[in-house]
N, C-alpha and C positions, 0 to 999 in steps of 0.2 A: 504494500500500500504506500502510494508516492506523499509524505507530506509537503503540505504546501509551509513558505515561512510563516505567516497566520497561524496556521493550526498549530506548529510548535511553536509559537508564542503563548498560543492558548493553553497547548498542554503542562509548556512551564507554571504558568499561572493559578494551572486546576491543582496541579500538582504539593506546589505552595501552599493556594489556600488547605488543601488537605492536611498538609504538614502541620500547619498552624492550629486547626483543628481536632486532628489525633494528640498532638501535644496537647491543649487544654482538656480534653478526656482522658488522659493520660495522668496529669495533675488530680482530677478530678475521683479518679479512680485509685488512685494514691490517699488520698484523704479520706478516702473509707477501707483503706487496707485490703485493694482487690488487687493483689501483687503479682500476678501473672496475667491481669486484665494490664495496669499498669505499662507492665512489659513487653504486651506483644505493643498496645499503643504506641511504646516511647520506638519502636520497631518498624510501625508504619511510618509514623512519623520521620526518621531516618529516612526510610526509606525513598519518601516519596519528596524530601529536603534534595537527595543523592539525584532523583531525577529532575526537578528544577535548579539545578546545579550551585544551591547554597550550599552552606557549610551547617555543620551540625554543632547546634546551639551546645557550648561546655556544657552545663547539668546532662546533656543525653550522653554526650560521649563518655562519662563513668558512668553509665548507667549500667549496672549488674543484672545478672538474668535473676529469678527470683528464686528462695529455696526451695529444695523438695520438700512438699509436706507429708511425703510418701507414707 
C-alpha cells in the first residue's frame, strides 16, 4: 500500500495522540495498582511514541515489567 506524505503525517499524529493517551491510562491504572494493566499501557505507549518518531518520555524508559503474582 503506497503512502501518500499526508497520510504519514497523519499517521504520525494518530500515533502520538495515542501515545499521549495510553500514557495517561497508564498513570491512571497505576493509581489503582492495576500493575500489568499499567504495563502493557506504558508499552503501547512506547510503542506507538517509537512510530511517531518521539523519544520516550524518562519515567517510561525505567519502567519495569510488573511482578509475578504467580
Amino acid at each position: 500500500m503506497n503512502e501518500q506524505p499526508h497520510d504519514h503525517c497523519r499517521s504520525r499524529d494518530t500515533a502520538s495522540y495515542i501515545a499521549d493517551m495510553a500514557r495517561e491510562l497508564a498513570g491512571l491504572a497505576s493509581e489503582r495498582d492495576l500493575a500489568i494493566l499499567r504495563y502493557l499501557l506504558q508499552m503501547a505507549s512506547e510503542e506507538a511514541r517509537a512510530i511517531a518518531g518521539l523519544p520516550a518520555p524518562e519515567a517510561e524508559r525505567s519502567a519495569e515489567a510488573p511482578e509475578d503474582r504467580g
